[in-house]
C-alpha positions as CSV (number, residue, x, y, z in Angstrom):
1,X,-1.8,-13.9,-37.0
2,X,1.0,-15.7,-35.2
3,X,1.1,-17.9,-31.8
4,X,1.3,-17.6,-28.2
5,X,4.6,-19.8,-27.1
6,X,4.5,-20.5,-23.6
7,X,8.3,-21.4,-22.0
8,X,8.1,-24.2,-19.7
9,X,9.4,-27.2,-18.2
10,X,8.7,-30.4,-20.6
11,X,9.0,-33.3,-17.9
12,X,9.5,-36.3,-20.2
13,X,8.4,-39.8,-19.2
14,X,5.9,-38.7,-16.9
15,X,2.0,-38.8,-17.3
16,X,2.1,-34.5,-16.7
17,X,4.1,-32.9,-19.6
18,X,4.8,-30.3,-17.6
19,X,4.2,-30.7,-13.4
20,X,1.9,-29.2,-11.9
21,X,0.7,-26.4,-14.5
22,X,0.2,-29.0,-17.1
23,X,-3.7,-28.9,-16.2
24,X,-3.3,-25.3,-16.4
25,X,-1.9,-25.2,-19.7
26,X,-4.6,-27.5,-21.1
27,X,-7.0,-25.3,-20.0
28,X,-5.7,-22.1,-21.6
29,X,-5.0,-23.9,-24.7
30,X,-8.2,-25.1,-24.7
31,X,-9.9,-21.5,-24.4
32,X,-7.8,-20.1,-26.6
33,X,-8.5,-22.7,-29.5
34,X,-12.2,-22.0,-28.9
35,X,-11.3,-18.1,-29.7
36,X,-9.8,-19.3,-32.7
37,X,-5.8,-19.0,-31.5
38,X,-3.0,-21.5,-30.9
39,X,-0.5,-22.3,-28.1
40,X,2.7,-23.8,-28.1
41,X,4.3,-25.2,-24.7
42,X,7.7,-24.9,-25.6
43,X,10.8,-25.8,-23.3
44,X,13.5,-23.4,-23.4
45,X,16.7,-25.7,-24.9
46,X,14.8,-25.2,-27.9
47,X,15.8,-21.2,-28.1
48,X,19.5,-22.1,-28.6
49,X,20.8,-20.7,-31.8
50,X,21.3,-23.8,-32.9
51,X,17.6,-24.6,-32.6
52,X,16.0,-24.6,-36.1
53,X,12.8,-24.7,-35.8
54,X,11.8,-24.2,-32.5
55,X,9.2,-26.8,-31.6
56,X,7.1,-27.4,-29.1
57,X,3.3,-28.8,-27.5
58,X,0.0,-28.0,-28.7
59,X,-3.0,-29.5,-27.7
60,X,-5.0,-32.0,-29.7
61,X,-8.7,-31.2,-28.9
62,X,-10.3,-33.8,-31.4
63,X,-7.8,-36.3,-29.6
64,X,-7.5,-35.1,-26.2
65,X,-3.7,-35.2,-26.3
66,X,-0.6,-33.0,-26.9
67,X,1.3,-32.7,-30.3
68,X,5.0,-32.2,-30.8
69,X,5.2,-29.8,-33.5
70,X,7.2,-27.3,-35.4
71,X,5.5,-23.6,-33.8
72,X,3.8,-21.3,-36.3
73,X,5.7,-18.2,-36.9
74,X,5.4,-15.1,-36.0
75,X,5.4,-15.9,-31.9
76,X,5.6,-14.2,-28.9
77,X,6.9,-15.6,-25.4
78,X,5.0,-16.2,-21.9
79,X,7.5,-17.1,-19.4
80,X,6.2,-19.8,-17.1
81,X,9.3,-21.9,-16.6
82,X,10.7,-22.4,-13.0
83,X,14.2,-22.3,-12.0
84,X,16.0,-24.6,-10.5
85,X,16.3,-23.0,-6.3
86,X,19.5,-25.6,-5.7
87,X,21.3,-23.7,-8.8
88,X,19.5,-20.7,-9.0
89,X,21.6,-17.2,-9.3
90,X,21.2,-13.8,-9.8
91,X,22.4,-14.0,-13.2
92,X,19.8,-13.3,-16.1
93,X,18.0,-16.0,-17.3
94,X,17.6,-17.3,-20.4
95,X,20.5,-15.7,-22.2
96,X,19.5,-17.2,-25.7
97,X,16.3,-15.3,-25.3
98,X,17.7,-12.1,-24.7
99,X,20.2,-12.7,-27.4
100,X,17.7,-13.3,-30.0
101,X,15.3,-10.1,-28.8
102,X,12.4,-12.6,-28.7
103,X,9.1,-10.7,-27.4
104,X,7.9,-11.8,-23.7
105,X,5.3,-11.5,-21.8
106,X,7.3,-10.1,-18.1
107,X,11.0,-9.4,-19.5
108,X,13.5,-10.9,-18.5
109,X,14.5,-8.3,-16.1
110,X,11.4,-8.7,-14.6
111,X,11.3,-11.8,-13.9
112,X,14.9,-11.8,-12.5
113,X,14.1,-8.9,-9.9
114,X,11.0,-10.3,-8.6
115,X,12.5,-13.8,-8.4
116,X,15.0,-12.4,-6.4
117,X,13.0,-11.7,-2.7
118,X,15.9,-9.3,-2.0
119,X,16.4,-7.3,-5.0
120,X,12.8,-7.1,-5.1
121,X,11.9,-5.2,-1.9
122,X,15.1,-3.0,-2.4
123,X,13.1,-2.0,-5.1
124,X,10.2,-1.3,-3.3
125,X,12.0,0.2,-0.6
126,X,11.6,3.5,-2.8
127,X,8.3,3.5,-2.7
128,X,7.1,4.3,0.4
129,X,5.0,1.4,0.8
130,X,5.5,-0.7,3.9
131,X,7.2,-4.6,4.1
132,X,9.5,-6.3,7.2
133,X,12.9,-5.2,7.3
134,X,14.8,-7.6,5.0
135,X,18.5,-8.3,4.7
136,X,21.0,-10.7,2.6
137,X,22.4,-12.8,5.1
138,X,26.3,-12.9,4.0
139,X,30.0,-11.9,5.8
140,X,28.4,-8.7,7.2
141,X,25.1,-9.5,8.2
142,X,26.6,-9.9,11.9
143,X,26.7,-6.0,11.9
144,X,23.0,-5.8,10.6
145,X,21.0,-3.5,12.2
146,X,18.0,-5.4,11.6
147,X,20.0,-8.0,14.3
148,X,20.4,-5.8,16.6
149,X,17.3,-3.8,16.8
150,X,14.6,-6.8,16.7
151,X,14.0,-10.2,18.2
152,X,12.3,-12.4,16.0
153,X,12.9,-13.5,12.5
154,X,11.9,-15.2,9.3
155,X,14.9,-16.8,7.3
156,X,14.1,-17.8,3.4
157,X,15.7,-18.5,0.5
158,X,16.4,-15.7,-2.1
159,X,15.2,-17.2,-4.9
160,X,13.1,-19.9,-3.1
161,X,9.5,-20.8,-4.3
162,X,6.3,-22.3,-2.6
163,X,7.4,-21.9,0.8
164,X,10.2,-24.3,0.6
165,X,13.2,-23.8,3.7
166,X,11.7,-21.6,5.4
167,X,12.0,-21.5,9.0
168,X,11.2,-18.8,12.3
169,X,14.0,-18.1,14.4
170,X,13.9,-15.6,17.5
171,X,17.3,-14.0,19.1
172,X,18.5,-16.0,21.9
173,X,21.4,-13.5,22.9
174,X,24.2,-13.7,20.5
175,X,22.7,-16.4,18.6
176,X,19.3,-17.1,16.4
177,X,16.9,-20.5,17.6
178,X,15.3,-22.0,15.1
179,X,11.9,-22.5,15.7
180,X,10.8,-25.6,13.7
181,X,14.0,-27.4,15.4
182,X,15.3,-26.1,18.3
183,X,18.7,-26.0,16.9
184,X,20.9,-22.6,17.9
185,X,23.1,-20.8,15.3
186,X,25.2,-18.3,16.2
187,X,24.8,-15.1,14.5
188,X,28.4,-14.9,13.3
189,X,27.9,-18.2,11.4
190,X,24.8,-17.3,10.1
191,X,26.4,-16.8,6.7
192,X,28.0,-20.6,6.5
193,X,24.9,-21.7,7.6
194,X,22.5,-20.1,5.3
195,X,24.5,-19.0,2.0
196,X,22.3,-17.5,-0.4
197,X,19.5,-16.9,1.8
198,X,17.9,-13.5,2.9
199,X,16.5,-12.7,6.7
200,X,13.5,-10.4,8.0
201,X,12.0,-8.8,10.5
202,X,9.1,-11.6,11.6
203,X,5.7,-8.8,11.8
204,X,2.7,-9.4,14.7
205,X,0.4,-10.5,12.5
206,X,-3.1,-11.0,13.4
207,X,-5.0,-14.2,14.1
208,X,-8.4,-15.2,13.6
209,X,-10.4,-17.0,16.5
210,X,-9.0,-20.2,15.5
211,X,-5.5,-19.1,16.4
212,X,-5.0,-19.1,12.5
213,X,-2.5,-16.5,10.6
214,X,-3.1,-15.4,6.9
215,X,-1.1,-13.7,4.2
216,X,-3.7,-12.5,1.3
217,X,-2.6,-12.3,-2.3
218,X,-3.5,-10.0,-5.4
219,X,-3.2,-11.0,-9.2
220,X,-2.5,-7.7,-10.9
221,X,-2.6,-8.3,-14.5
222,X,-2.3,-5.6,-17.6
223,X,-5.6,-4.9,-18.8
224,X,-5.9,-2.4,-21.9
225,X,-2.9,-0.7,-21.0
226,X,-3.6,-0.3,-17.3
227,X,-2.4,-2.8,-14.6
228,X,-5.5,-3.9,-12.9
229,X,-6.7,-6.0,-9.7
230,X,-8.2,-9.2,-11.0
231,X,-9.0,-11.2,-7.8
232,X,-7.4,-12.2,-4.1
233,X,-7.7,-15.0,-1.3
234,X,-5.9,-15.7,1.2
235,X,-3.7,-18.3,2.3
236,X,-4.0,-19.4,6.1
237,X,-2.2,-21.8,8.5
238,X,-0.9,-22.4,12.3
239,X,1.4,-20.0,13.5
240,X,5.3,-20.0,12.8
241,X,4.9,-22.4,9.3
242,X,4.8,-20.9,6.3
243,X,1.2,-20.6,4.3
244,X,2.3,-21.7,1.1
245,X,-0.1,-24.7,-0.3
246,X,3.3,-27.0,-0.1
247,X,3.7,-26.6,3.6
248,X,0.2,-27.1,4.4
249,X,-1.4,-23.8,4.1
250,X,-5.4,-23.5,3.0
251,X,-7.1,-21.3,0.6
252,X,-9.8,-19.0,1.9
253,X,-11.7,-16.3,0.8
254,X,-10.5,-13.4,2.4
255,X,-13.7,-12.5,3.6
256,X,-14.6,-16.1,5.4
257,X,-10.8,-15.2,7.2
258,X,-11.9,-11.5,8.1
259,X,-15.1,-12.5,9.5
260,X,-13.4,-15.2,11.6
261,X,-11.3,-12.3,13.0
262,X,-14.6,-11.1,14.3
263,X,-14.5,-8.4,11.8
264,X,-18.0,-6.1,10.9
265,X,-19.0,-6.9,7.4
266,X,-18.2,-3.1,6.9
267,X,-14.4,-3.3,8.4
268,X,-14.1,-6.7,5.9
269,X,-15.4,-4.0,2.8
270,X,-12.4,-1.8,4.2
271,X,-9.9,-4.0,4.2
272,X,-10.5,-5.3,1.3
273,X,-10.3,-2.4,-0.7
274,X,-7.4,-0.7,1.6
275,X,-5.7,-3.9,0.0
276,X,-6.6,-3.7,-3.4
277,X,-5.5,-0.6,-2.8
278,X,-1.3,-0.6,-1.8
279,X,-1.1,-3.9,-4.2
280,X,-2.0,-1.7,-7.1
281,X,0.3,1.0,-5.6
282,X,3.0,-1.7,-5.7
283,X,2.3,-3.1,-9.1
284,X,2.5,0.5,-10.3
285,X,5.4,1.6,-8.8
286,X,6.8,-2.0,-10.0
287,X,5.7,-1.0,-14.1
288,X,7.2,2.9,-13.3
289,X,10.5,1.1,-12.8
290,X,10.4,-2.2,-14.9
291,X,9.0,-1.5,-18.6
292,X,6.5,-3.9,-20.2
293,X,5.2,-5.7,-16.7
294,X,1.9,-8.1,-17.4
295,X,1.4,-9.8,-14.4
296,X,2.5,-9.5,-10.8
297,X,1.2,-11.4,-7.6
298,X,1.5,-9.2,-4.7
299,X,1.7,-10.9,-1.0
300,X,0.4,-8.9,2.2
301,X,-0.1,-9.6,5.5
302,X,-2.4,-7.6,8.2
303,X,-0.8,-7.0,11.2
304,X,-2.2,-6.8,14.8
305,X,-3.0,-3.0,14.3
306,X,-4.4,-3.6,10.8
307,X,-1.6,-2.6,8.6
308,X,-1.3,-4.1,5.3
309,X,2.7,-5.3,5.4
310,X,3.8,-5.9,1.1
311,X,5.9,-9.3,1.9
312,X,6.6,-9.9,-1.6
313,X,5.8,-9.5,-5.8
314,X,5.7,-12.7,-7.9
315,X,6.5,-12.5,-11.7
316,X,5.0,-16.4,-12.0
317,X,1.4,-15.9,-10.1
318,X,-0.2,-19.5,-9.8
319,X,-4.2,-19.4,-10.1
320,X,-4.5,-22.4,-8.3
321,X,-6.2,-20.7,-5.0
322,X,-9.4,-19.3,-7.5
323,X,-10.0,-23.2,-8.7
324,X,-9.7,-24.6,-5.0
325,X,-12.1,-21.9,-3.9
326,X,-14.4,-22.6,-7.0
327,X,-14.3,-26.2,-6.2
328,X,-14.9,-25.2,-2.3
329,X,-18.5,-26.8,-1.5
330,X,-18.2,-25.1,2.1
331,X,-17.9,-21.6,-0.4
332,X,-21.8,-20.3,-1.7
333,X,-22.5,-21.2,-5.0
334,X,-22.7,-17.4,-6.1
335,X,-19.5,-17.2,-4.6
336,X,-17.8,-20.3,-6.2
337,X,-19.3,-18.8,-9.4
338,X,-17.1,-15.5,-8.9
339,X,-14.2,-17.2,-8.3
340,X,-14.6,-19.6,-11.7
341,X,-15.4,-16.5,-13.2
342,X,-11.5,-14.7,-11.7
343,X,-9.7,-18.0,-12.9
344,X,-11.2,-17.9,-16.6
345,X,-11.0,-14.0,-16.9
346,X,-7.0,-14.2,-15.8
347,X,-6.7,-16.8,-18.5
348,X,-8.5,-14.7,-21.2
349,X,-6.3,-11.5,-20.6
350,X,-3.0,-13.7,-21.1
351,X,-4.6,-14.8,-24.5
352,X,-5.7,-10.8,-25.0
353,X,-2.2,-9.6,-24.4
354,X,-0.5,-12.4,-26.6
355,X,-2.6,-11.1,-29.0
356,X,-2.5,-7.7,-29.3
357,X,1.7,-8.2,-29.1
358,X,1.5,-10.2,-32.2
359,X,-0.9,-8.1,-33.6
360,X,1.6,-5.1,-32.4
361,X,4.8,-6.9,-33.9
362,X,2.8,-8.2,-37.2
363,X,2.8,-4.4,-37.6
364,X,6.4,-4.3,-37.5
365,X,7.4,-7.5,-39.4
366,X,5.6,-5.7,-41.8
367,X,6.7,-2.0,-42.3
368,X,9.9,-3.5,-42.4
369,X,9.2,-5.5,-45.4
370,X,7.4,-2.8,-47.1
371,X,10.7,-0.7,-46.2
């Protein structure tokens, strides 16, 4: 029927083909072999025209061990390849891709908006639905009214990933302290100092008992035509640091984080589905704008008044915090059982959705011969 390619990073000369998600990949190919499919990992230098035939990684199950190998044709593309933040533009990715009118999981537009954390919530901004004031810090941020109306600030990177630079400043008159060092910038040099960097509004968010803050995240995923809520956790950590699992953030259920809150089992139901709510309200409003969407992993946080705050959408979810939570011997049994259960379902509907684009563009490979 034709094969899933997924585009990633091939790390040679290392023990993990491809970083991090090479365990990931294994796993999928794996489950997808078992269903009677194949996936290629494929790096993208092999989609230059000059590239004849693309090759790429499949896994060996009778020898435990990838194989190099020329991909089975027809394909279609998962994008799960990770830019480059120290060279990283708003430019479109991938221009061989485009040029060639491969079929992808996520375009390429996509991808590029949601990458981008300002583009992104100017996007949402037409939506009605509520995230911190956010503005690109270039020439004429010093006129920003986000600087002059509030005090205290979170600075990122625009295209940045897993938490990486970013820092928690507050207003010291005309001139922005950085929290995680002390050092004062002055507003007017903001732009020298942080080029290609975006700043927000920093939202009262609430803590648990513990003095612990948490953002809570969503994987909305394409099922049967329909974007759909697959699963959440949350990520929580001290104060003023960001949550990400790189800066030392945990995963948590995000009832064990309600309930330390001293939330009633009923107010943990509500919130809960409140927040399933507005991420599917996002993700919709996301696929109204930006045809053929898959997957999206929408980021909340709950501020003191419990108010869901959208902080951001990711084109490149991670399913990570389902495993740790499975693997969790502090989480119930039944409980680690649901969460295997999230992890193995958002792997199947990849495989579903590959398929049933192949079996789409079969269609079309052959009408076009019969034609």
């Amino acid at each position: 029927m034709g094969t899933i390619c997924i585009i990633a990073t091939h790390y040679a000369r290392t023990k993990k083909l491809f970083g991090a998600q090479t365990g990931f990949f294994e796993e999928l190919s794996t489950m997808a072999m078992k269903d009677g499919h194949q996936i290629f990992i494929v790096d993208v230098d092999q989609f230059t025209k000059y590239s004849k035939p693309i090759k790429g990684f499949t896994f060996d199950l009778n020898h435990n061990c990838w194989k190099y190998i020329d991909c089975k044709r027809p394909f279609v593309l998962y994008d799960r390849s990770f830019p480059d933040i120290n060279t990283y533009t708003e430019n479109l990715p991938f221009p061989e891709i485009i040029e060639r009118n491969f079929t992808i999981f996520n375009p390429i537009k996509a991808t590029a908006i949601m990458n981008d954390k300002y583009q992104s919530l100017k996007l949402l901004e037409q939506s009605g639905i509520s995230f911190p004031k956010t503005e690109l810090i270039d020439s004429n941020v010093y006129d920003s009214e986000l600087l002059k109306t509030k005090n205290r600030f979170v600075i990122k990177p625009r295209f940045g990933m897993k938490g990486n630079d970013v820092c928690f400043a507050e207003k010291r008159g005309l001139s922005l302290e950085l929290n995680n060092t002390g050092e004062i910038v002055k507003i007017e040099h903001l732009h020298e100092r942080f080029k290609g960097y975006v700043i927000q509004e920093q939202i009262d968010t609430l803590f648990s008992s513990n003095g612990k803050s948490a953002d809570f995240r969503v994987l909305l995923q394409r099922i049967d035509g329909k974007i759909q809520a697959v699963g959440s956790y949350a990520r929580t950590g001290d104060k003023n640091l960001p949550l990400n699992l790189a800066c030392g953030g945990r995963i948590v259920s995000i009832e064990k984080w309600l309930y330390n809150t001293a939330f009633t089992h009923e107010k943990i139901e509500q919130t809960k589905e409140a927040l399933n709510t507005v991420a599917l309200e996002a993700g919709n409003f996301l696929c109204s704008r930006i045809n053929g969407i898959f997957e999206i992993g929408m980021d909340f946080i709950l501020d003191e008044d419990n108010k869901l705050w959208c902080l951001e959408a990711n084109s490149k979810p991670a399913r990570l915090g389902f495993k740790l939570l499975a693997m969790d011997k502090t989480t119930p049994l039944e409980s680690q059982k649901y969460f295997t259960d999230v992890r193995e379902q958002s792997m199947r509907n990849i495989i579903k959705f590959g398929q049933d684009l192949l079996s789409r563009l079969s269609s079309t490979i052959k009408l076009i011969q019969i034609q």
